[in-house]
C-alpha positions in Angstrom: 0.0 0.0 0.0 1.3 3.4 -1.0 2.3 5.8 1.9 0.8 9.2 2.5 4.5 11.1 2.9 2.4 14.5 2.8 0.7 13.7 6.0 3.1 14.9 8.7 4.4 17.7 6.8 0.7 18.9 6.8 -0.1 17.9 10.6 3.1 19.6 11.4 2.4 23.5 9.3 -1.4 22.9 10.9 -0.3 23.0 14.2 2.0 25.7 13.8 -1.2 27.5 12.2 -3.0 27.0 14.8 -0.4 27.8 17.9 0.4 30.9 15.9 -3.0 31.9 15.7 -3.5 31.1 19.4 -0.7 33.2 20.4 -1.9 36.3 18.6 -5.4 35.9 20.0 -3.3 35.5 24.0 -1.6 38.3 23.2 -4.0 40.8 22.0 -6.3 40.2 25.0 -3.4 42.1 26.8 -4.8 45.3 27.9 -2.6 48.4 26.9 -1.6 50.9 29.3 -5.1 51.9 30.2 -4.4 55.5 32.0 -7.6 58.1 32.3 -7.5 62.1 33.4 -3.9 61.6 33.9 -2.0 64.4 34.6 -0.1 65.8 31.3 2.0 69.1 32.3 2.0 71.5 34.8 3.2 75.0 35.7 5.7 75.2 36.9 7.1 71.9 34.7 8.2 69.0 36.8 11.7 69.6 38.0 12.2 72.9 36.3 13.7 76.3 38.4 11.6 79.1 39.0 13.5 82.3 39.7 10.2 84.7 39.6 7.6 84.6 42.7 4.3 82.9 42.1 1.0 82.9 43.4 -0.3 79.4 42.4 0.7 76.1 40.1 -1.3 74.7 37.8 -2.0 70.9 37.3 -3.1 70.5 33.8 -5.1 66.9 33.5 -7.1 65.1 30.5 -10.1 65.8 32.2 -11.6 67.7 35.1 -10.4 66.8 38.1 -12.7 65.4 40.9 -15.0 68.1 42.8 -13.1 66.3 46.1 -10.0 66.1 44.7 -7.1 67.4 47.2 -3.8 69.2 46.3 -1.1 70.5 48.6 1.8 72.7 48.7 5.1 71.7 50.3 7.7 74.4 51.1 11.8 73.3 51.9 11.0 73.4 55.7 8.3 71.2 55.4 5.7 73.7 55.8 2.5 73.7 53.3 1.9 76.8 51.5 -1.4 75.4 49.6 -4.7 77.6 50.5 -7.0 75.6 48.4 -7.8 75.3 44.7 -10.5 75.9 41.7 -11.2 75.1 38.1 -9.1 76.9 35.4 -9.9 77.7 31.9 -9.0 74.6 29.6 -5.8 75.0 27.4 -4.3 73.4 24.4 -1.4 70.6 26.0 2.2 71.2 25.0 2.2 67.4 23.7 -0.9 65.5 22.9 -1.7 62.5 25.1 -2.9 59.1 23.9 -5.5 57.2 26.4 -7.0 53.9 25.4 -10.2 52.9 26.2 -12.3 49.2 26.1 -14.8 49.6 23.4 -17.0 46.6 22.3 -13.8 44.2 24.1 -11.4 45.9 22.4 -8.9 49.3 23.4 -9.3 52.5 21.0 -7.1 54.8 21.6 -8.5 58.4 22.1 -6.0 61.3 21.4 -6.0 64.4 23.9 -5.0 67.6 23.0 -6.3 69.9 25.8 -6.0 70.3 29.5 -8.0 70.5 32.1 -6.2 72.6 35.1 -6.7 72.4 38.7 -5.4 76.2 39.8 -3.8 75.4 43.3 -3.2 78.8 45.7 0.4 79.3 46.9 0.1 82.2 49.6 3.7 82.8 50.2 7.4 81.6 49.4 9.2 81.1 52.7 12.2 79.6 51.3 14.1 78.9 48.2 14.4 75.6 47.3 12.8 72.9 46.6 8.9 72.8 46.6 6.8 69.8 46.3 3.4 69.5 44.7 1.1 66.3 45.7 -2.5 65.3 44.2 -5.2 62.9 44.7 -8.3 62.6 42.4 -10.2 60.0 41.0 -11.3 59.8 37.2 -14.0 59.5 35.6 -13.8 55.8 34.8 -13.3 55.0 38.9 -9.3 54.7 38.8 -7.1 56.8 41.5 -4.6 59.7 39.8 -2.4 60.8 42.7 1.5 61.8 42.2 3.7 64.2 43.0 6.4 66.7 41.2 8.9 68.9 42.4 10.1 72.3 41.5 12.9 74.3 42.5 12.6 77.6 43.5 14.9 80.1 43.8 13.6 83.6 43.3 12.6 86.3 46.4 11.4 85.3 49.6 8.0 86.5 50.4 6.0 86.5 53.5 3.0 84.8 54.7 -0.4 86.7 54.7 -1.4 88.3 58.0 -3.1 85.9 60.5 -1.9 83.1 57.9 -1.5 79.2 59.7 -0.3 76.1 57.9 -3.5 74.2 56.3 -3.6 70.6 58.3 -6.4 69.3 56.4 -6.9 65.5 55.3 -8.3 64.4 52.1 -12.2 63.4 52.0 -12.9 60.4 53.5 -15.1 60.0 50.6 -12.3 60.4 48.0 -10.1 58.1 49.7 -12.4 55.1 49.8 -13.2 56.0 46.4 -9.7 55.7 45.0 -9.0 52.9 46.8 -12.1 51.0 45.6 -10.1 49.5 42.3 -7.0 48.4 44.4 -5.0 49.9 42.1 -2.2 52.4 42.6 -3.0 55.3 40.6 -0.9 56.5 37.8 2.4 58.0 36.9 2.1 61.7 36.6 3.5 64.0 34.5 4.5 61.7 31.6 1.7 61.5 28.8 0.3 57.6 28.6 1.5 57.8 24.8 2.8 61.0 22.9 0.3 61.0 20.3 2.6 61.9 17.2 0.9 60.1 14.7 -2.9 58.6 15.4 -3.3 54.9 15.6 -5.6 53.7 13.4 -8.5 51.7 16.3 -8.6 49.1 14.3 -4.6 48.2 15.3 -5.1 49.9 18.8 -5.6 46.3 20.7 -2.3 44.7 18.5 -0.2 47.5 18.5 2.6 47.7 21.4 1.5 50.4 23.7 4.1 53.2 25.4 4.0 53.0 28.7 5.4 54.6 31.6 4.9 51.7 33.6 8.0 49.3 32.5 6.6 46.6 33.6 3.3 46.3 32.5 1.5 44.5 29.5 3.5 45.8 27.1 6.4 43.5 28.1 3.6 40.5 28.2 3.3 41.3 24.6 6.7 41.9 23.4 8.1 38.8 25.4 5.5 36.6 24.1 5.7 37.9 20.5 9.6 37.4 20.9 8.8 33.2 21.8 6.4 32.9 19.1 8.8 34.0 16.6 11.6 31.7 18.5 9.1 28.8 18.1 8.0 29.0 14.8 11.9 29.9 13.1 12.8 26.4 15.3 10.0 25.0 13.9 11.1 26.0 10.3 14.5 25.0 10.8 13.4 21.5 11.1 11.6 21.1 8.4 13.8 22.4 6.2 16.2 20.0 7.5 14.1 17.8 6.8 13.4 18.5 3.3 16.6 19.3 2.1 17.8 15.7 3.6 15.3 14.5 1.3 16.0 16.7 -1.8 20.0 16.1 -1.8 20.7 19.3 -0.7 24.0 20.2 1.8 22.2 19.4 4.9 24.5 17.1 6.3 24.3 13.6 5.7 21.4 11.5 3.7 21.2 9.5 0.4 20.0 10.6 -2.5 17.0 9.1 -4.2 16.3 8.2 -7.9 13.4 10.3 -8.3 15.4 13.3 -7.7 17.8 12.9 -10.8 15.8 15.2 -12.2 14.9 13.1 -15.5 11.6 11.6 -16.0 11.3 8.2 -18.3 14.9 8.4 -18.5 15.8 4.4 -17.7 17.0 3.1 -15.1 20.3 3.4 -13.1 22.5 0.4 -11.3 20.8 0.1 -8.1 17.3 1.4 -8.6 14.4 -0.6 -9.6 12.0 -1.1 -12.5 8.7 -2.9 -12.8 8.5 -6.3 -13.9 12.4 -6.4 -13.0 12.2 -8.6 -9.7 15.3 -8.6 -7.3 16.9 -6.6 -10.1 17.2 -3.3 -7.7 18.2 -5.5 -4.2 20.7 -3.8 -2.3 24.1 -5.3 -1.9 26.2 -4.9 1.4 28.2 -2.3 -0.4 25.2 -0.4 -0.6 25.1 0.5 2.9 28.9 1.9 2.9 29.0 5.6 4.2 30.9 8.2 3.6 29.3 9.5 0.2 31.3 7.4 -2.5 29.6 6.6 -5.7 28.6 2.9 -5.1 26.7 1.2 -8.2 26.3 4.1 -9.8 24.5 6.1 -7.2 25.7 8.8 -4.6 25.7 7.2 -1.4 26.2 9.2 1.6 26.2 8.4 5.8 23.4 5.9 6.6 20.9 6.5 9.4 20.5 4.0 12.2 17.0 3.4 10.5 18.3 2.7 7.0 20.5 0.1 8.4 17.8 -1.4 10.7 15.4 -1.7 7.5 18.3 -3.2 5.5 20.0 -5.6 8.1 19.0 -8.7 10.0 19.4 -9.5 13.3 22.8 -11.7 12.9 24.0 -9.0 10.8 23.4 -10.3 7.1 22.0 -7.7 4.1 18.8 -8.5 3.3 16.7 -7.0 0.0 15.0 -4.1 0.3 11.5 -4.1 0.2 10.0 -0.9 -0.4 7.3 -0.3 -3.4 9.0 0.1 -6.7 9.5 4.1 -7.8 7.2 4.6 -10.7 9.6 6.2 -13.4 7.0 8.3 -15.2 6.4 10.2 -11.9 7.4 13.1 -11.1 9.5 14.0 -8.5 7.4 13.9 -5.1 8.7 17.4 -2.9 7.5 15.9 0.6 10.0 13.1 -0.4 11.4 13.2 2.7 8.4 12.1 4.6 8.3 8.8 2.7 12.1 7.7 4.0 12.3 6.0 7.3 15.0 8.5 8.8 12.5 11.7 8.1 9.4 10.7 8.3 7.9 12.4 11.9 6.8 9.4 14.3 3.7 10.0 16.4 6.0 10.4 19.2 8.5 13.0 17.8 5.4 15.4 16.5 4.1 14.9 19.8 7.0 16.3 21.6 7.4 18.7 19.1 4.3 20.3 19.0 4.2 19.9 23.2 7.2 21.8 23.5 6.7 24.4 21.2 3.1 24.8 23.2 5.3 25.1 26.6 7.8 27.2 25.2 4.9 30.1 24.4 2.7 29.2 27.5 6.1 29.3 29.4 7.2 33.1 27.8 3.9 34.2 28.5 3.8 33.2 32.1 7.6 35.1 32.5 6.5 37.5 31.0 3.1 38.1 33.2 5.8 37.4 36.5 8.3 39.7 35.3 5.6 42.5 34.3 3.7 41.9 37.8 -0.1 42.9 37.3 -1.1 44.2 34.5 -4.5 46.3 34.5 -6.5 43.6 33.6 -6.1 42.7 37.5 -6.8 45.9 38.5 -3.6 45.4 40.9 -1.1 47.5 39.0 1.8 48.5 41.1 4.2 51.0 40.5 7.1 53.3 42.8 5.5 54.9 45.7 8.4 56.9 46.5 8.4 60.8 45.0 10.4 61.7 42.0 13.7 62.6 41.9 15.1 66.2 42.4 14.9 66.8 38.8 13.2 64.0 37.1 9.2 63.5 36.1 6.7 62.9 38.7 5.8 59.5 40.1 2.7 58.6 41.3 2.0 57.9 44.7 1.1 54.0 45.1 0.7 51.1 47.7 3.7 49.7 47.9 7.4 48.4 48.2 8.7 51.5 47.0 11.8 49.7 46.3 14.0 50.1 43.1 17.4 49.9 44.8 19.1 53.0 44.5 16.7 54.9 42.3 15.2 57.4 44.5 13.1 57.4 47.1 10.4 54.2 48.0 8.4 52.7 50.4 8.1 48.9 50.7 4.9 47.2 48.9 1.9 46.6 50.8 0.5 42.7 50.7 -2.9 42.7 49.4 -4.9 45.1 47.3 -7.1 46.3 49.9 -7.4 50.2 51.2 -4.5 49.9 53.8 -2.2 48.1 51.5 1.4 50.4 52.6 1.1 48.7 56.3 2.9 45.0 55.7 4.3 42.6 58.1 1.1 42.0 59.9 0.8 38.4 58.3 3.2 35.3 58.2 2.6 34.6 54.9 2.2 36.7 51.7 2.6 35.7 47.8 3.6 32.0 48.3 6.2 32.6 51.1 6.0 32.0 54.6 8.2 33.2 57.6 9.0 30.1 59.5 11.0 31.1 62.8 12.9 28.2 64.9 12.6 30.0 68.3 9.8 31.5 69.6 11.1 32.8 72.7 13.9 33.6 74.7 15.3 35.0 78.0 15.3 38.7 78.9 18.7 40.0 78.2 20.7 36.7 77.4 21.7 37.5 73.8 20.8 34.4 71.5 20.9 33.6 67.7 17.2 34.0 66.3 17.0 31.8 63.3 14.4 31.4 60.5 13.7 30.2 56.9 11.4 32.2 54.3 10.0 28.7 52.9 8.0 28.7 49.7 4.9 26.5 48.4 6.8 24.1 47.3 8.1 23.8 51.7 11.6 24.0 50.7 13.6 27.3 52.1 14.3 30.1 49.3 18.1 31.1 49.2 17.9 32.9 45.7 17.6 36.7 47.4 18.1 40.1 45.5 20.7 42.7 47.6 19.0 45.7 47.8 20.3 48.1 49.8 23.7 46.2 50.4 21.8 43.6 52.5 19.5 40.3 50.8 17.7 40.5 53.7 16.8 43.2 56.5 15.4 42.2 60.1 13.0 44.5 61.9 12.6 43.9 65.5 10.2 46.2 67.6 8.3 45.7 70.8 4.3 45.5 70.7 4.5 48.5 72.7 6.4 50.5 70.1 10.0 50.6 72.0 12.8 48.2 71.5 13.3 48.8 67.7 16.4 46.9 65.6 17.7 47.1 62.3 19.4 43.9 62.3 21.1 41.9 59.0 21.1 38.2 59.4 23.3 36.1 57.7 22.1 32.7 55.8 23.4 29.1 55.5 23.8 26.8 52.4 20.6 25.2 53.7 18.7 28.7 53.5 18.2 29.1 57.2 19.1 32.5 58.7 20.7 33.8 62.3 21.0 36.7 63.6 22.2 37.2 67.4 19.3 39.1 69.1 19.2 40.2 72.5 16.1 41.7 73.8 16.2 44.0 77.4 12.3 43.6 78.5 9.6 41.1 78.6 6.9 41.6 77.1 5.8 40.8 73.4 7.8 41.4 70.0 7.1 42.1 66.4 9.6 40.9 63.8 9.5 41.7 60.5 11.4 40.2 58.0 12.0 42.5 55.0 13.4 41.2 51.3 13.1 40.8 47.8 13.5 36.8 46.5 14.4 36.4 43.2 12.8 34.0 40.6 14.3 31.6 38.1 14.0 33.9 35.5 15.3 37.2 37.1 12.7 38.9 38.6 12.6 40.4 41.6 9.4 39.3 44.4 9.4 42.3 47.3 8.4 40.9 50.1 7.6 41.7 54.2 6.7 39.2 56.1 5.9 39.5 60.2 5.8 37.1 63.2 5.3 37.2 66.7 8.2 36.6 69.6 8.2 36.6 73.1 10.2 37.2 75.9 9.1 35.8 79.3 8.1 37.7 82.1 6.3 40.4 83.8 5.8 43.1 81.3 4.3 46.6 81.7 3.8 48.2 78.7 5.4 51.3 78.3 3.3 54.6 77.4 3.5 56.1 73.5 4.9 59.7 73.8 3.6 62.6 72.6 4.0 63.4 68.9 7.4 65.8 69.0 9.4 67.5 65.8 12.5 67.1 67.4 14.5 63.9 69.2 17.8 63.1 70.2 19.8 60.5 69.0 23.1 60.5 70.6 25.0 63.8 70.7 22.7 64.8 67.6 19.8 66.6 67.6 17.0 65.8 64.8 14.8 68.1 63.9 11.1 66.5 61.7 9.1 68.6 59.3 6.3 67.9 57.0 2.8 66.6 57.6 1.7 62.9 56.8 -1.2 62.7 54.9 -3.3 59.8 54.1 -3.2 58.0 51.1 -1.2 60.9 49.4 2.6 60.8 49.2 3.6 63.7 51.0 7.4 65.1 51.9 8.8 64.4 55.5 12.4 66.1 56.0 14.7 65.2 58.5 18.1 67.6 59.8 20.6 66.4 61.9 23.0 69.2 63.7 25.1 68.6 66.6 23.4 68.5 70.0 23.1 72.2 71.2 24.0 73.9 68.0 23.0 74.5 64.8 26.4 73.0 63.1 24.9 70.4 60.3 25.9 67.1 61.1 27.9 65.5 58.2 25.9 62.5 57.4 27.4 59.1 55.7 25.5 56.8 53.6 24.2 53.9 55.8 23.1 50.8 53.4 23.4 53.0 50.0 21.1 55.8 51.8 21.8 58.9 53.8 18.6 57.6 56.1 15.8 54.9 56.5 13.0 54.9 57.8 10.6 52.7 59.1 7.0 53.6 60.5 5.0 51.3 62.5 1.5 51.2 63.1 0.3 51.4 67.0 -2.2 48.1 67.5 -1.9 46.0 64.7 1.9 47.0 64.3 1.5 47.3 60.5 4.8 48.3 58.6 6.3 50.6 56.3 10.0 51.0 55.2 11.0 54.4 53.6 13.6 55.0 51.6 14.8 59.1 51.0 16.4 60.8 47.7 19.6 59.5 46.6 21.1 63.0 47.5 20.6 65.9 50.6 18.0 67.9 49.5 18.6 71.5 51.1 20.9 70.6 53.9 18.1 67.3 54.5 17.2 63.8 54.4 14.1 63.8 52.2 11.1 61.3 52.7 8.2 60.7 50.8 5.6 58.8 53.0 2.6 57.6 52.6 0.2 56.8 55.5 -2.1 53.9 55.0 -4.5 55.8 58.0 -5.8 57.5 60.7 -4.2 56.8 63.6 -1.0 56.9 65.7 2.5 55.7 64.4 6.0 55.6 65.8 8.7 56.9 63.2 11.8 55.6 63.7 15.2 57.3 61.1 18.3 55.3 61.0 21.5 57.7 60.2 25.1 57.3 60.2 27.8 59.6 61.5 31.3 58.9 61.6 31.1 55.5 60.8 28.1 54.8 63.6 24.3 54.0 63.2 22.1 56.6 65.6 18.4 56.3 65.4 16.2 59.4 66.4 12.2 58.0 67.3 9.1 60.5 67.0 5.7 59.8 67.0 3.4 60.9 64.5 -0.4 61.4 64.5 -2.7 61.2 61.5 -5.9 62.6 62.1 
């Protein structure tokens, strides 16, 4: 019975049809950068110098801001300057902004061209320096659009208005469950979603890659998954022309070449091929299975494949004749040749591991790709920096979370869940597959012991693939239940993955600690985590009373003075100077763990954690902050420094109304 040598090749360009057809249809349903009233420019611009007074700043958005939407002003010192805002007349944008929209399951992109400006009141300039502008609204489509920019100021002082007092306020309650309704973290600021240049067409809206500020968004889903379907199908090309071309007698390494490919048709027979009616006449010799490509009967005879010699040997070794269908000579020459021969024809095995592993291989980029790019919107868990921009750079929006690209400016470390009060971590053991699995529980009052632990995964085996940031893979966060006994501690870890750390702990009483890191994946990426658990020391324990919020503490023979106002939900500056006890002489601050601060801020009652990182650089004589608080409620600050080669930490407490 005549084969079917056309079959595989066709099974095989099907299925890479189809899986190429599938991938397109994965990746388009990745949502593009889907950014609404986003904030497009301002006046002053993001990081420019102004050397002239003004009287307000203008926050120029793709649409009206919220009726509830809060602003504020932050001088050098701290001090907010903001007396309220209004509407302002709409304006044409400096550079058009691209926003995409879901339309009948599909994003069209809608190019915007004005701005909508929120006109926010300056009342005086106490300072020059470096001024700081924060904003929280929520846009039309439900999404938060909150940031902050900077601007440096260095024109005349001028003085506050009779009777004049720092505003205090809080955003509305109202607002702030509103833009934390979505779980997401707003947006960055200050950067259009897409420089509209040229219009997209809508029709290539959901296919075309997307600009977006966000690097790690969907736009990396689509270009990483692209990238393995293209991998997949040139392997997959590869082989088949291998394949043919062994067939066909072209250089593709070794392989015989057949009769039918002479090129001749009805041109007779050759020594060693067969013709009807001629029985036995085209049986193979054992010289015929001699490699090496010499000319053996008349034919070109090249390396022979385990098959060939398996179809053409016995088992004790002896030639036997071959007894394949005779090759009718008035054919023509068949092109899926290759197929029909024993050594290229595609087993149902081989296809199905072919075809599986081209399946992984795209399900496997996409999944990277999805890890590596965090949430994309489709979640509505987007994460991005927390922190506040850099002295000179864009704006970044204010977020829930690890704000924790080392050395990039200023962050705070990402929240667990996306719930309202996602910036307070370490109040759970486990978060995002990992648990914090402590050895001791206890231990005596002021006998100094080695606290060990393992961050285990799901699969129960201890991670010990961790990401240094901040010179350290791993940072240890002890404070007391009370909100005294605080310690920035760096553990060391074993082969085996377990960690130690010798802890000594003064009082009974009850401990928080917090473990505070950033495992990496088998691909690269980066998981920020903060994970918290409970410890005890034995005894009678009275719990010692929170002190009074205070702008200034002492930390050694230093004396550090705290301005700013924490705000909920809205990234807002906190400064910190350090002079010399007594004097106003600036102390001369060292960078402790890449930074010229930290600072971490816990939560009284449920002890709920955040880690804050400052700007890279002094920012007028100061360590500059930009905090986030996840509520109301009372907090104790506490800002690691270093001075001559030694760690001081000045404590405050801080009250959110």
């Amino acid at each position: 019975m005549r084969r079917h040598p056309q079959i595989a090749g066709r099974v095989v360009s099907g299925l890479l049809a189809f899986l190429l057809v599938s991938a397109v249809a994965l990746l388009a349903s990745a949502q593009p950068a889907a950014a609404h009233g986003t904030l497009a420019m301002s006046t002053p611009a993001a990081g420019a110098t102004v050397r002239e007074a003004l009287t307000s700043v203008r926050l120029f958005f793709t649409e009206k801001a919220a009726a509830n939407a809060y602003f504020t002003v932050t001088a050098p010192g701290g001090i907010r300057v903001d007396n309220g805002w209004s509407y302002g007349e709409p304006k044409p944008l400096d550079q058009p902004v691209r926003e995409y929209f879901l339309v009948n399951g599909q994003f069209e992109p809608r190019e915007y061209t004005t701005g909508f400006p929120a006109t926010v009141a300056v009342t005086h300039l106490p300072a020059k320096g470096e001024y700081s502008v924060s904003y929280l609204s929520v846009a039309s489509d439900g999404d938060p659009v909150r940031g902050t920019l900077t601007f440096r100021y260095n024109g005349p002082v001028t003085a506050a208005p009779k009777g004049w007092s720092p505003p205090s306020t809080q955003p509305d309650p109202a607002l702030l469950a509103a833009a934390e309704q979505h779980g997401s973290s707003g947006q960055a600021s200050a950067v259009p979603t897409v420089a509209a240049e040229t219009p997209i067409p809508p029709s290539a809206a959901a296919a075309a890659p997307i600009e977006s500020t966000d690097e790690s968004g969907p736009g990396a889903v689509a270009w990483v998954g692209l990238a393995v379907v293209a991998v997949a199908v040139a392997a997959a090309g590869s082989v088949v022309w291998r394949r043919r071309t062994a067939s066909t007698g072209r250089p593709a390494g070794r392989g015989r070449t057949a009769p039918a490919t002479s090129g001749r048709r009805g041109a007779g027979t050759r020594p060693g091929t067969r013709t009807p009616g001629t029985k036995g006449a085209g049986s193979r010799t054992a010289a015929a299975k001699t490699g090496g490509g010499r000319a053996v009967g008349g034919r070109a005879v090249g390396g022979r494949t385990d098959a060939d010699r398996a179809a053409a040997t016995t088992g004790n070794g002896t030639q036997t004749s071959d007894t394949r269908p005779p090759a009718d000579p008035g054919a023509s020459p068949d092109p899926d040749l290759a197929s029909a021969t024993p050594r290229s024809r595609l087993s149902n095995t081989g296809l199905a591991l072919f075809v599986g592993a081209l399946v992984l291989a795209l399900l496997g980029g996409f999944g990277l790709a999805r890890i590596s790019g965090n949430e994309g919107p489709a979640a509505n868990t987007a994460r991005q920096p927390a922190g506040g921009p850099p002295a000179s750079g864009p704006a970044v929006s204010a977020t829930d979370g690890h704000q924790h690209p080392a050395g990039t400016g200023p962050h705070t470390h990402r929240g667990d869940s996306g719930t309202g009060e996602t910036l307070a971590t370490g109040t759970t053991v486990s978060a995002a597959g990992f648990t914090l699995q402590p050895l001791e529980r206890t231990q005596p009052a002021g006998v100094r012991a080695d606290y060990r632990f393992r961050i285990v995964g799901t699969d129960r085996q201890p991670a010990t693939r961790f990401a240094v940031v901040h010179d350290k893979p791993l940072h240890l966060i002890v404070v007391g239940r009370d909100l005294t006994g605080y310690q920035h501690l760096h553990p060391t870890m074993a082969p085996d993955g377990t960690w130690s750390v010798p802890l000594t702990l003064a009082r009974p009483g009850g401990y928080r600690v917090y473990a505070d890191f950033s495992v990496t994946a088998a691909n690269g990426s980066q998981q920020p985590l903060v994970l918290g658990v409970d410890h005890t020391v034995p005894g009678a324990h009275t719990p010692a009373a929170l002190p009074p919020p205070q702008a200034q503490a002492a930390a050694g023979p230093f004396t550090v003075s705290m301005t700013g106002t924490p705000t909920v939900g809205v990234t807002a500056p906190i400064h910190f100077q350090v002079t010399s006890a007594g004097t106003a002489t600036p102390a001369q601050l060292q960078r402790y763990l890449g930074a010229y601060g930290h600072l971490v801020v816990v939560r009284e009652g449920d002890l709920g954690y955040v880690h804050v990182h400052p700007e890279q650089e002094l920012v007028d004589g100061t360590v500059k902050f930009w905090l986030t608080t996840p509520s109301s409620g009372r907090y104790r600050a506490f800002f690691d420094f270093q001075v001559d080669g030694r760690v001081h930490t000045a404590e405050y407490t801080i009250g959110v109304p």
